[in-house]
N, C-alpha and C positions, 0 to 999 in steps of 0.2 A: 504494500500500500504506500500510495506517496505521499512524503508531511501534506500535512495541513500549512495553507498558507495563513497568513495573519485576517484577509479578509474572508475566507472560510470558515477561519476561527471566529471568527465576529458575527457571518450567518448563522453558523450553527447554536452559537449562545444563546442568538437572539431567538433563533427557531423554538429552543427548549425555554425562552422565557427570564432569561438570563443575560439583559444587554450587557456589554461591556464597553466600557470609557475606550477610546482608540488607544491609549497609550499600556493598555493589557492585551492588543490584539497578538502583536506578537509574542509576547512571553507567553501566552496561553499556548498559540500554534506551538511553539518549541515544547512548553511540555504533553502535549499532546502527543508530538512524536516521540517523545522521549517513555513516555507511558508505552504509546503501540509497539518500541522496538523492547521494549519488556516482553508485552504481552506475544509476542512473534517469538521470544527464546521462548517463554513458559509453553506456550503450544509443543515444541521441539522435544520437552523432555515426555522418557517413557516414564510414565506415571503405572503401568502395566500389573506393576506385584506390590504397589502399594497398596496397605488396607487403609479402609476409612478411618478415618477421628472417632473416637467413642469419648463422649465425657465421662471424667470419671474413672478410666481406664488405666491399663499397668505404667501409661509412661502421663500418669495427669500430673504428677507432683515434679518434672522434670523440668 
């Protein structure tokens, strides 16, 4: 996916109801992409033979 530019960043705030001042359009776009190149490794890992979270469980106190 390609960054977000600063005026994308500014539709999309605004779309979800959330204007923003021009002078946060680009630090938002930046973290924005800085979030999705997160989110783009965590897709990567094999999550495969991991068990779920249990609350309460042998590693709660950890």
């Amino acid at each position: 996916m390609p960054d977000l530019t600063p005026a994308e960043a500014a539709r999309w705030s605004a779309f979800a109801g959330l204007p923003l001042p021009a002078e946060r359009h680009a630090e938002v776009a930046a973290m924005a992409s800085r979030m999705n190149d997160l989110a783009a490794v965590l897709r990567e890992l094999d999550l495969g033979d991991t068990e779920p979270y249990r609350p309460g469980g042998a590693d709660a106190t950890v």
